[in-house]
N, CA, C and O atoms as a Maestro MAE file, in Angstrom:
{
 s_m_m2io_version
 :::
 2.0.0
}

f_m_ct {
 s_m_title
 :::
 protein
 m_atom[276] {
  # First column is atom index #
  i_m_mmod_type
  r_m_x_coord
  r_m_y_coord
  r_m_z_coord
  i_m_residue_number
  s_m_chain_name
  s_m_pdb_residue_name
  s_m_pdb_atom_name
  i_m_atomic_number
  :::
  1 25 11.497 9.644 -18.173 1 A "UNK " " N  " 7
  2 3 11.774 9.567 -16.764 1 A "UNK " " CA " 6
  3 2 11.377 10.867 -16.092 1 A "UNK " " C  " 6
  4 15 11.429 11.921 -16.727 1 A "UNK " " O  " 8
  5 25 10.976 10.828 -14.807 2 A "UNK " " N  " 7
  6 3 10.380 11.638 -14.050 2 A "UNK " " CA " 6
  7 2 9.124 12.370 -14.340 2 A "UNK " " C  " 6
  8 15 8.739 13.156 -13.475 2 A "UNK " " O  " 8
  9 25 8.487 12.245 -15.327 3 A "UNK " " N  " 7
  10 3 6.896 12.379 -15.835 3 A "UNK " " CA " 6
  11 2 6.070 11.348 -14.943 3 A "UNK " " C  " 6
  12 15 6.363 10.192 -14.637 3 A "UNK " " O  " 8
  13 25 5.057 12.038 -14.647 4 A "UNK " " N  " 7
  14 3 4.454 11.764 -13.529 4 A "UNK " " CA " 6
  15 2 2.997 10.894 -14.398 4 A "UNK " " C  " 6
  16 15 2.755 11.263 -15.547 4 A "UNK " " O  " 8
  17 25 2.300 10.011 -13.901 5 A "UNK " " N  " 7
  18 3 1.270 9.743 -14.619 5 A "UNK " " CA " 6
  19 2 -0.209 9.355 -14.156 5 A "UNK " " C  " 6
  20 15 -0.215 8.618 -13.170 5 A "UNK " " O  " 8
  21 25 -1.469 9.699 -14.666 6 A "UNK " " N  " 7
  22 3 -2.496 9.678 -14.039 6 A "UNK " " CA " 6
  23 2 -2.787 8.548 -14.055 6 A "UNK " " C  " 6
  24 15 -1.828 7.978 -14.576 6 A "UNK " " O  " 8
  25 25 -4.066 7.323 -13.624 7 A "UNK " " N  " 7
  26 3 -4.731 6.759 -14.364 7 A "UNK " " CA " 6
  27 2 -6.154 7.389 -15.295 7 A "UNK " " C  " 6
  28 15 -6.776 8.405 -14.985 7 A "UNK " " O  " 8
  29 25 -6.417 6.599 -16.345 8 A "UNK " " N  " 7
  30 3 -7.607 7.020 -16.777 8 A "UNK " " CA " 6
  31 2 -8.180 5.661 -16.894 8 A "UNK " " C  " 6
  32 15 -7.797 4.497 -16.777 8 A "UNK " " O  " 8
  33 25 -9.517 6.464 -17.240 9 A "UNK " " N  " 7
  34 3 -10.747 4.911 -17.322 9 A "UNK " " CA " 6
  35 2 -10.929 5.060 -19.203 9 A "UNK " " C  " 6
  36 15 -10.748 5.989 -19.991 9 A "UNK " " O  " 8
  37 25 -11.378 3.602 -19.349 10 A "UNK " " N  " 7
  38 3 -11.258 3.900 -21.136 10 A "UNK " " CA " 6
  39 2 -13.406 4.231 -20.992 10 A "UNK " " C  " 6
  40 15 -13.909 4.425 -19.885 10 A "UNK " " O  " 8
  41 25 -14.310 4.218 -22.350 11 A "UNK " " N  " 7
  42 3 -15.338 4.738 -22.659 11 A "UNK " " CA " 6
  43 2 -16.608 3.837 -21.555 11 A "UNK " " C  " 6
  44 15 -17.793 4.051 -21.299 11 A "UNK " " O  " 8
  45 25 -15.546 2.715 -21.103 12 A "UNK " " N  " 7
  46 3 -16.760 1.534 -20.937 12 A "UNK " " CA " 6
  47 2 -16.578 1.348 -19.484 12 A "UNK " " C  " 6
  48 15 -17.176 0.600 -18.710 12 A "UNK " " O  " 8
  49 25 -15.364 2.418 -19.226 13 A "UNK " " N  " 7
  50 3 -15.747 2.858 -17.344 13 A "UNK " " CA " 6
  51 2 -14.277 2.060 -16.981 13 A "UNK " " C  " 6
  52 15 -13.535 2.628 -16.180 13 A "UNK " " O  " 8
  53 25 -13.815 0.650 -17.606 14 A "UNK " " N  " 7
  54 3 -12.345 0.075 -17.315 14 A "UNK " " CA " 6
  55 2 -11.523 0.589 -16.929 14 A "UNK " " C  " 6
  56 15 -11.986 1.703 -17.173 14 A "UNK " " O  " 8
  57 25 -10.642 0.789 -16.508 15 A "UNK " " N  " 7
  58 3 -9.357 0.976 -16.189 15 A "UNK " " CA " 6
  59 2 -8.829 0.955 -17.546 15 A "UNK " " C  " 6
  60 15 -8.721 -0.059 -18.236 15 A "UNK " " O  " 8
  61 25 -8.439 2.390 -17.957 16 A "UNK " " N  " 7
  62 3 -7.803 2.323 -19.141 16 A "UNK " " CA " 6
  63 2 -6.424 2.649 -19.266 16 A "UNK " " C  " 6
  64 15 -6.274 2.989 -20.440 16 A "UNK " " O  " 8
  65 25 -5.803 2.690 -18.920 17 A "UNK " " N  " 7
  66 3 -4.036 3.018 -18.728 17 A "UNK " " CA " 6
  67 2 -3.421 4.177 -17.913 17 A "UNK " " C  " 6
  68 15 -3.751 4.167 -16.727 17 A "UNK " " O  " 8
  69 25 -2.553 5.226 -18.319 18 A "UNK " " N  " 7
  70 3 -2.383 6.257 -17.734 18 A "UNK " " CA " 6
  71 2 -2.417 7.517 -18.555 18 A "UNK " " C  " 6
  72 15 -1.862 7.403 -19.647 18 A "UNK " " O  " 8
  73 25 -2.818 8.418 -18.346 19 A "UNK " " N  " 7
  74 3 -1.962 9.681 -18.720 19 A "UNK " " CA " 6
  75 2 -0.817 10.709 -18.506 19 A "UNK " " C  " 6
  76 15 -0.677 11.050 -17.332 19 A "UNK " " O  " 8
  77 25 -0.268 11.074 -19.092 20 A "UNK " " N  " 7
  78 3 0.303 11.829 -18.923 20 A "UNK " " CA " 6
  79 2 0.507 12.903 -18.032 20 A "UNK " " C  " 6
  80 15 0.549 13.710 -18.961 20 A "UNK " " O  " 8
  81 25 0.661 13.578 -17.093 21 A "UNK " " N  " 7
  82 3 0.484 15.215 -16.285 21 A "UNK " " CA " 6
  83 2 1.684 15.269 -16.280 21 A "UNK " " C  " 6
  84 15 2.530 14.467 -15.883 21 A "UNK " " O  " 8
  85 25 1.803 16.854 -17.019 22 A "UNK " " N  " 7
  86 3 2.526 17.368 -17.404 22 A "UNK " " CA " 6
  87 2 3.344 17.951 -15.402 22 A "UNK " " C  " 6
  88 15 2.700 18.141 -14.370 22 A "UNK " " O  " 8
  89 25 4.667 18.042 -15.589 23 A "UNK " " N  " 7
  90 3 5.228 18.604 -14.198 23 A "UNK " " CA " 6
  91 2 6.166 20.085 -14.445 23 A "UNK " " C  " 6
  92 15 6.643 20.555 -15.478 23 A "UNK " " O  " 8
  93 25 6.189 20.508 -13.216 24 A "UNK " " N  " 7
  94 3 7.313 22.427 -13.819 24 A "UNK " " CA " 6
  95 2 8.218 21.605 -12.766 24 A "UNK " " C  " 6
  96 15 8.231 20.897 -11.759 24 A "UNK " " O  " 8
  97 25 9.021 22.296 -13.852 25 A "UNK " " N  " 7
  98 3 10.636 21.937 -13.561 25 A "UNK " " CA " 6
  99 2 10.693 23.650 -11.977 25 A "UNK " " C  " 6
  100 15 9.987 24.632 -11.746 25 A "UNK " " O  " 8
  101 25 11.847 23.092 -11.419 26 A "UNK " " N  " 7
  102 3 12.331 23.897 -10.469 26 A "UNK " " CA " 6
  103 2 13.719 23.746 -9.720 26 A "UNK " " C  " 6
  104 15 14.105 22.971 -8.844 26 A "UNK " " O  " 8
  105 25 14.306 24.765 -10.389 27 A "UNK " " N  " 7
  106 3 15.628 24.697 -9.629 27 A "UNK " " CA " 6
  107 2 15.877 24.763 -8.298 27 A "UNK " " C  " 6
  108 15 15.363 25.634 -7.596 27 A "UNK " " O  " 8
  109 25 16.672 23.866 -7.842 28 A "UNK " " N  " 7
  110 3 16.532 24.263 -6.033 28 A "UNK " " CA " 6
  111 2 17.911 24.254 -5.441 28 A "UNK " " C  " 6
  112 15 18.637 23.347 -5.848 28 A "UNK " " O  " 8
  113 25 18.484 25.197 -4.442 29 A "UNK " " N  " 7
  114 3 19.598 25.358 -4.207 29 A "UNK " " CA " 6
  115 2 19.695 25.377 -2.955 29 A "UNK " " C  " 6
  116 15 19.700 26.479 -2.406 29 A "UNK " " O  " 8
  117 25 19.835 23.766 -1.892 30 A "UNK " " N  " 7
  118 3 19.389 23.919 -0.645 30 A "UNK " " CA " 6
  119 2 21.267 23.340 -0.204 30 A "UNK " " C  " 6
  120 15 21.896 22.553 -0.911 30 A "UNK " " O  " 8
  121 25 21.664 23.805 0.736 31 A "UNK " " N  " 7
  122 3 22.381 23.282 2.028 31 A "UNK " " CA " 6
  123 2 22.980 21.560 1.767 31 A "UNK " " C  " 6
  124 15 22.160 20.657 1.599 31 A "UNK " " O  " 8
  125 25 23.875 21.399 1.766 32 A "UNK " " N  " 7
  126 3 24.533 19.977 1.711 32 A "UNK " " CA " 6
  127 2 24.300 19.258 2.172 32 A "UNK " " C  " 6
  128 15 23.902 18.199 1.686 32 A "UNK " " O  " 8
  129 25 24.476 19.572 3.590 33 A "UNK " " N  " 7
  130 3 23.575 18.991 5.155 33 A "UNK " " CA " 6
  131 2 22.257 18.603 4.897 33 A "UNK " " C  " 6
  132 15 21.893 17.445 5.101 33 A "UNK " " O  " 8
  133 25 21.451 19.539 4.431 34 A "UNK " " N  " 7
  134 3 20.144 19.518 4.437 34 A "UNK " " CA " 6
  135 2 19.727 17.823 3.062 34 A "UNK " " C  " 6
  136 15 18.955 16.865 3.024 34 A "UNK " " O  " 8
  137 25 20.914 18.460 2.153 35 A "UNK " " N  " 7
  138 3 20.429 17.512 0.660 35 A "UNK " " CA " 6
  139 2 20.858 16.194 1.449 35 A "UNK " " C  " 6
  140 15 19.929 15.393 1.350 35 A "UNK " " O  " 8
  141 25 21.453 15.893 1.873 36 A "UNK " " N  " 7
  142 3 22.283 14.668 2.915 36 A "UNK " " CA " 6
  143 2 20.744 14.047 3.300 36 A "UNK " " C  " 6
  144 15 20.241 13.097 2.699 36 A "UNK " " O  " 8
  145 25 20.139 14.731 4.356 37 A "UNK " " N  " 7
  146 3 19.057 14.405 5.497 37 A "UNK " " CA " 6
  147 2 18.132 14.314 4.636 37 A "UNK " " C  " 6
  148 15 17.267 13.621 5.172 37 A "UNK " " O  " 8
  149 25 17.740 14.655 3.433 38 A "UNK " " N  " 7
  150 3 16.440 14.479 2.435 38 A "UNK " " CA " 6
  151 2 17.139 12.942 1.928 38 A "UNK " " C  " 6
  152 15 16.598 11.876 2.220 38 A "UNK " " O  " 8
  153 25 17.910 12.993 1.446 39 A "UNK " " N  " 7
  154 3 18.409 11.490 0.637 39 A "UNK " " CA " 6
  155 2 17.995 10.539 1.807 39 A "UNK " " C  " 6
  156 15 16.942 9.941 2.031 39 A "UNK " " O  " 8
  157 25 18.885 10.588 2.307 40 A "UNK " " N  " 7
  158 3 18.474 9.495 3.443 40 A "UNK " " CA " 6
  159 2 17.256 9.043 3.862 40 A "UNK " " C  " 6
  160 15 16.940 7.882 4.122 40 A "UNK " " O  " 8
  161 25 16.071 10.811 3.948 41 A "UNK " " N  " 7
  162 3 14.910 9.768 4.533 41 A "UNK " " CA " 6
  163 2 14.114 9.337 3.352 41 A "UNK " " C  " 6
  164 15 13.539 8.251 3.414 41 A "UNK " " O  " 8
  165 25 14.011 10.132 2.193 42 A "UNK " " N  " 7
  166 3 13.787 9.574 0.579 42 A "UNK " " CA " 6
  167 2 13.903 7.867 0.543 42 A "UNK " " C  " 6
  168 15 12.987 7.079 0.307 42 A "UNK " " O  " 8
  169 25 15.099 7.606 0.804 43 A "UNK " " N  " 7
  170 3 15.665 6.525 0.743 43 A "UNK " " CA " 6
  171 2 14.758 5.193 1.619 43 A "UNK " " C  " 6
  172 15 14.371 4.157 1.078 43 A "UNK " " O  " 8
  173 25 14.501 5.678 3.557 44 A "UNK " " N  " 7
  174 3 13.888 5.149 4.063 44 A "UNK " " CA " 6
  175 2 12.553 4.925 3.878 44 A "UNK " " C  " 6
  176 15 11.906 3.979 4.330 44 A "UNK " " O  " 8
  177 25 12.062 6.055 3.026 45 A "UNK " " N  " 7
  178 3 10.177 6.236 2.684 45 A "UNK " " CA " 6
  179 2 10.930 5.170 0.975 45 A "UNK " " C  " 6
  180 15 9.896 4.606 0.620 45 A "UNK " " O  " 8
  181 25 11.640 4.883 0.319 46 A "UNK " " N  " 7
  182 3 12.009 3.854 -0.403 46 A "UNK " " CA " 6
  183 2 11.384 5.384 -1.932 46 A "UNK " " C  " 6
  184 15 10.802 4.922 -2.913 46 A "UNK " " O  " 8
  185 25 11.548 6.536 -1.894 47 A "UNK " " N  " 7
  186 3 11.306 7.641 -2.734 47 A "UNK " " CA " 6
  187 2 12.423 7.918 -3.134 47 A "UNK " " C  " 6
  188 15 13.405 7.343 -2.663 47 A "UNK " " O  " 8
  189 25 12.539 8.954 -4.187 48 A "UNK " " N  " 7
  190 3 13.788 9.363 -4.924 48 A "UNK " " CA " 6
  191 2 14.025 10.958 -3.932 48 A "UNK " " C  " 6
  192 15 12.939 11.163 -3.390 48 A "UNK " " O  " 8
  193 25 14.537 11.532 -3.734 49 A "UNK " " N  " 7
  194 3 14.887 13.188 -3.267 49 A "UNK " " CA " 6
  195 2 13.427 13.941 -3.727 49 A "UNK " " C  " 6
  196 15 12.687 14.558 -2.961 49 A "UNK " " O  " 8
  197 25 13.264 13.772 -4.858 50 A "UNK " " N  " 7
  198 3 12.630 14.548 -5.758 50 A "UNK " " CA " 6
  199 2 11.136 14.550 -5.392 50 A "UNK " " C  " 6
  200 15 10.491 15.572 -5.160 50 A "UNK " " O  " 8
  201 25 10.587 13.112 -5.362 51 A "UNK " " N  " 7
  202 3 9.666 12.521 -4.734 51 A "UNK " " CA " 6
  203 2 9.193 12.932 -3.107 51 A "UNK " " C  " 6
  204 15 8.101 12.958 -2.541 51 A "UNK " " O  " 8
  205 25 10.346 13.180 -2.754 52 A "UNK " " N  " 7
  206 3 10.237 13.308 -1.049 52 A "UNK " " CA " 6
  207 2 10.069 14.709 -0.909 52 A "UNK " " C  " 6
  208 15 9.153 14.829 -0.096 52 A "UNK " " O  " 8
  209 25 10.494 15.947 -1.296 53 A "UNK " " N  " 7
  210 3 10.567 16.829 -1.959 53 A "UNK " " CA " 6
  211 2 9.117 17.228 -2.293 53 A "UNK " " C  " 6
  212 15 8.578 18.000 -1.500 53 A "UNK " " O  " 8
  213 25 8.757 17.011 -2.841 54 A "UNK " " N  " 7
  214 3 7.430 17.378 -3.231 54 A "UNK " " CA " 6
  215 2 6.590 16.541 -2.385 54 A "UNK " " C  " 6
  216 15 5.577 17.236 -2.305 54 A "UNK " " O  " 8
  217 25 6.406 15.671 -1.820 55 A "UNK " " N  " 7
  218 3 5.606 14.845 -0.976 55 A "UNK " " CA " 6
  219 2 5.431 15.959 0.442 55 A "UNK " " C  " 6
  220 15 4.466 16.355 1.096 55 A "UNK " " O  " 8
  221 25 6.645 16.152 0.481 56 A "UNK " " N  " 7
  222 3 6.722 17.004 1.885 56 A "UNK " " CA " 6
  223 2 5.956 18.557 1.506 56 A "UNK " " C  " 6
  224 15 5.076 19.111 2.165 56 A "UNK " " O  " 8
  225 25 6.481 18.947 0.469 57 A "UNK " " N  " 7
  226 3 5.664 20.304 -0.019 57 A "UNK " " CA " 6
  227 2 4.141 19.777 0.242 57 A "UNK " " C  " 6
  228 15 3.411 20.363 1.042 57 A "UNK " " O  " 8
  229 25 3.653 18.468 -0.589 58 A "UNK " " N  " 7
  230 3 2.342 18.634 -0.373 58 A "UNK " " CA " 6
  231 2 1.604 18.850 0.756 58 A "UNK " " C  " 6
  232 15 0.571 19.490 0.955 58 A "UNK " " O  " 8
  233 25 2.359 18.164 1.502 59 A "UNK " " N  " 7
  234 3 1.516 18.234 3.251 59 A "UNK " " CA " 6
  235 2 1.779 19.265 3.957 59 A "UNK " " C  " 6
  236 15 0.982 19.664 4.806 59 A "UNK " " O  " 8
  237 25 2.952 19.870 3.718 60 A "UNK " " N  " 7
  238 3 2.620 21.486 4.128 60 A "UNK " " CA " 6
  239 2 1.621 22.661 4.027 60 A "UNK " " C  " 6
  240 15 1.340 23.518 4.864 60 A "UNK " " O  " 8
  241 25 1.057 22.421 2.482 61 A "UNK " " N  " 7
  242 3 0.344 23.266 1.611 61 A "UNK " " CA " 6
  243 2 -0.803 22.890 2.644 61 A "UNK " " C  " 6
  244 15 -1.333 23.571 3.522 61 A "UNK " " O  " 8
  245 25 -1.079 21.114 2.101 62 A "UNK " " N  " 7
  246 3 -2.388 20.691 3.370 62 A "UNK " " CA " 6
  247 2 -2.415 21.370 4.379 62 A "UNK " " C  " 6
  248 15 -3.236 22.271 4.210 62 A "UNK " " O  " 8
  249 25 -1.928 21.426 5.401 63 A "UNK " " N  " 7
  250 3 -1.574 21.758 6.739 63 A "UNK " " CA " 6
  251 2 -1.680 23.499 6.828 63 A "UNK " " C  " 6
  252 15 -2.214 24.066 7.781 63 A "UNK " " O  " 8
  253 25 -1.198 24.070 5.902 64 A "UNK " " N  " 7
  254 3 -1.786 25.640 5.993 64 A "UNK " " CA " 6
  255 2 -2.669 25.810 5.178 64 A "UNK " " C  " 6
  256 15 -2.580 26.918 4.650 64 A "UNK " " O  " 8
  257 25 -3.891 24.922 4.661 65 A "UNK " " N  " 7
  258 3 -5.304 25.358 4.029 65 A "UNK " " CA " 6
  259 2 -6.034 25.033 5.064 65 A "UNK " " C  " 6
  260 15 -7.025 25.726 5.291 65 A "UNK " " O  " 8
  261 25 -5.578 23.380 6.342 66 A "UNK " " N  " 7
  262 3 -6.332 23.697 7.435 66 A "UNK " " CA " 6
  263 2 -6.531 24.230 8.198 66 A "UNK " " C  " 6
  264 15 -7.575 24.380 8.832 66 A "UNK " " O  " 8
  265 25 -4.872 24.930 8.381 67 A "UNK " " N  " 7
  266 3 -5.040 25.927 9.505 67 A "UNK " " CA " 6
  267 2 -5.785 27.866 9.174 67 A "UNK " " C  " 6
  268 15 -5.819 28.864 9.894 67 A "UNK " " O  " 8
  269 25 -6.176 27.637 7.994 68 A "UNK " " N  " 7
  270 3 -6.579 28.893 7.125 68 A "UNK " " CA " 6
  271 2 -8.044 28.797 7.805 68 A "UNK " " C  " 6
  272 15 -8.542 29.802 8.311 68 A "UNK " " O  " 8
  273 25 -8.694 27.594 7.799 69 A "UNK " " N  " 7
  274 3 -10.139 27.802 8.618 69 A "UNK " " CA " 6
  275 2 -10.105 28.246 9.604 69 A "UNK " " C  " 6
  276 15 -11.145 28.417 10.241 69 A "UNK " " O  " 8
  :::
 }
 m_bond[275] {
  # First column is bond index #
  i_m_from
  i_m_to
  i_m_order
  :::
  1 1 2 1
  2 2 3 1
  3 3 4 2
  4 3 5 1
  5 5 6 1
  6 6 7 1
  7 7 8 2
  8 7 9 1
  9 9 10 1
  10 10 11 1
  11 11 12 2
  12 11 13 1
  13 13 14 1
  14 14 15 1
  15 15 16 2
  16 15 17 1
  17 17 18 1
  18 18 19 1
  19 19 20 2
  20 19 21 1
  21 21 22 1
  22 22 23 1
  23 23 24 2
  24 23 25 1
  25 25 26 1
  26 26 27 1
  27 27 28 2
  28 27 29 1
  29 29 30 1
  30 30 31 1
  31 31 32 2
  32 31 33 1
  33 33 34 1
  34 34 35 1
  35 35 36 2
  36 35 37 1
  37 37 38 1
  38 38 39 1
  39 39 40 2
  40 39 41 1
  41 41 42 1
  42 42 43 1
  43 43 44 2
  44 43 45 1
  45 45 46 1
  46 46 47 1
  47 47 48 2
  48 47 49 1
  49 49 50 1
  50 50 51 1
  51 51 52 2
  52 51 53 1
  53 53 54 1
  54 54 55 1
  55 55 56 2
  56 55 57 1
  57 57 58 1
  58 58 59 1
  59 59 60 2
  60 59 61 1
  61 61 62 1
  62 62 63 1
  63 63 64 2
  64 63 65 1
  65 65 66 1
  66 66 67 1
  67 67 68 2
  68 67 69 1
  69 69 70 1
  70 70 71 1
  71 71 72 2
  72 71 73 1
  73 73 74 1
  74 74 75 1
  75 75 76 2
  76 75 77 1
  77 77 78 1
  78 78 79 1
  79 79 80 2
  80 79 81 1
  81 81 82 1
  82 82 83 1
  83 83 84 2
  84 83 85 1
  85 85 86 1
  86 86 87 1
  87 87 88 2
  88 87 89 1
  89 89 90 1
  90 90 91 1
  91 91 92 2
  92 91 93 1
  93 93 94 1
  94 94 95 1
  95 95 96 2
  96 95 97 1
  97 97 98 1
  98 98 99 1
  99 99 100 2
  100 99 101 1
  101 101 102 1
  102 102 103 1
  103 103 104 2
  104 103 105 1
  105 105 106 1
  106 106 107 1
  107 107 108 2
  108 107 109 1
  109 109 110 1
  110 110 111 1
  111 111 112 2
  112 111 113 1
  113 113 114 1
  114 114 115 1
  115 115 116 2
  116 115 117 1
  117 117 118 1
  118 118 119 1
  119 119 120 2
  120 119 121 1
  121 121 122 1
  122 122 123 1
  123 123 124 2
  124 123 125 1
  125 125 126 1
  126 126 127 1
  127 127 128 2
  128 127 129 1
  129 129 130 1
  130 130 131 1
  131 131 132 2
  132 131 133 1
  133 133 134 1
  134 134 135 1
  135 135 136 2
  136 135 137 1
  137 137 138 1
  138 138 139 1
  139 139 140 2
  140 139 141 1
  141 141 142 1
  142 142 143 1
  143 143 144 2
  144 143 145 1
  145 145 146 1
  146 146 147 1
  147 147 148 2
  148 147 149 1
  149 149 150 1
  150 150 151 1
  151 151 152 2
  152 151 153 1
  153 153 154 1
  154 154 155 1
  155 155 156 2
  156 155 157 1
  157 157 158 1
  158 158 159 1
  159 159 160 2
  160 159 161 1
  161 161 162 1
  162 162 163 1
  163 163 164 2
  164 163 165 1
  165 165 166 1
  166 166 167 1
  167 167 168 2
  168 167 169 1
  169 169 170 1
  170 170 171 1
  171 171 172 2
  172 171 173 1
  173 173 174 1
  174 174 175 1
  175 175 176 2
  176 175 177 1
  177 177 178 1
  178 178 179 1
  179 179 180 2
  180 179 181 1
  181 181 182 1
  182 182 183 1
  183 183 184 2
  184 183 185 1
  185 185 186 1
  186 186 187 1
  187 187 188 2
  188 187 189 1
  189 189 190 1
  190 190 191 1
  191 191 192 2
  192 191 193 1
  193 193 194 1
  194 194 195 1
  195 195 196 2
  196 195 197 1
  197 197 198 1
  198 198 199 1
  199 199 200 2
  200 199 201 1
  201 201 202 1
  202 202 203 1
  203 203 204 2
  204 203 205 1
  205 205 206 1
  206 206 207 1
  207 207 208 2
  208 207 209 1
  209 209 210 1
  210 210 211 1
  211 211 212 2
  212 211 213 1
  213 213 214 1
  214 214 215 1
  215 215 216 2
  216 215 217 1
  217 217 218 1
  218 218 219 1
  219 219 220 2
  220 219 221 1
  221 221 222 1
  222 222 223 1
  223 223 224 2
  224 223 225 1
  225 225 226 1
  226 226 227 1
  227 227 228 2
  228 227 229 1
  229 229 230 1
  230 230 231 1
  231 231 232 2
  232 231 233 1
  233 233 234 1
  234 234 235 1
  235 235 236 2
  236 235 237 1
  237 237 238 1
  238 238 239 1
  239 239 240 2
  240 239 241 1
  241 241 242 1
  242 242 243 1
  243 243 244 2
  244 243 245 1
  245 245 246 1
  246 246 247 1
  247 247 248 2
  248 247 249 1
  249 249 250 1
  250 250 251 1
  251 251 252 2
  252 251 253 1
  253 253 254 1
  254 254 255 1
  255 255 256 2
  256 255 257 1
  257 257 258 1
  258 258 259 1
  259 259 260 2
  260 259 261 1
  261 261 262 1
  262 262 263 1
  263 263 264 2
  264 263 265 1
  265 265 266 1
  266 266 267 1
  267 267 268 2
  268 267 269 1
  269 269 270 1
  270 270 271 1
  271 271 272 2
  272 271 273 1
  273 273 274 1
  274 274 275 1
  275 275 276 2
  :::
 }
}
């Protein structure tokens, strides 16, 4: 549980199952309030905390490599 997984293609180009990618663990120590308002919208995007969490990290990161140009 919570291992994240790629697809891969098998030799003959198919759709060959998934792999593995490995994830780093990270402790996080946010606000009650705050863990409250992540569950909830987790919940509405139908994601786990954890999921939402890092979803949101990603588009931040996005968002300051575009604004870096």
């Amino acid at each position: 549980m919570g291992e994240s997984t790629e697809r891969t293609q098998s030799k003959d180009g198919m759709p060959g199952g998934r792999k593995k990618v490995e994830k780093k663990r990270l402790l996080l120590r946010i606000d009650p309030a705050l863990h409250d308002n992540l569950r909830v919208w987790a919940e509405d995007e139908f994601r786990s905390i954890n999921a939402q969490i890092e979803f949101l990290l990603k588009q931040a990161v996005a968002k300051r490599k575009r604004d870096e140009r």
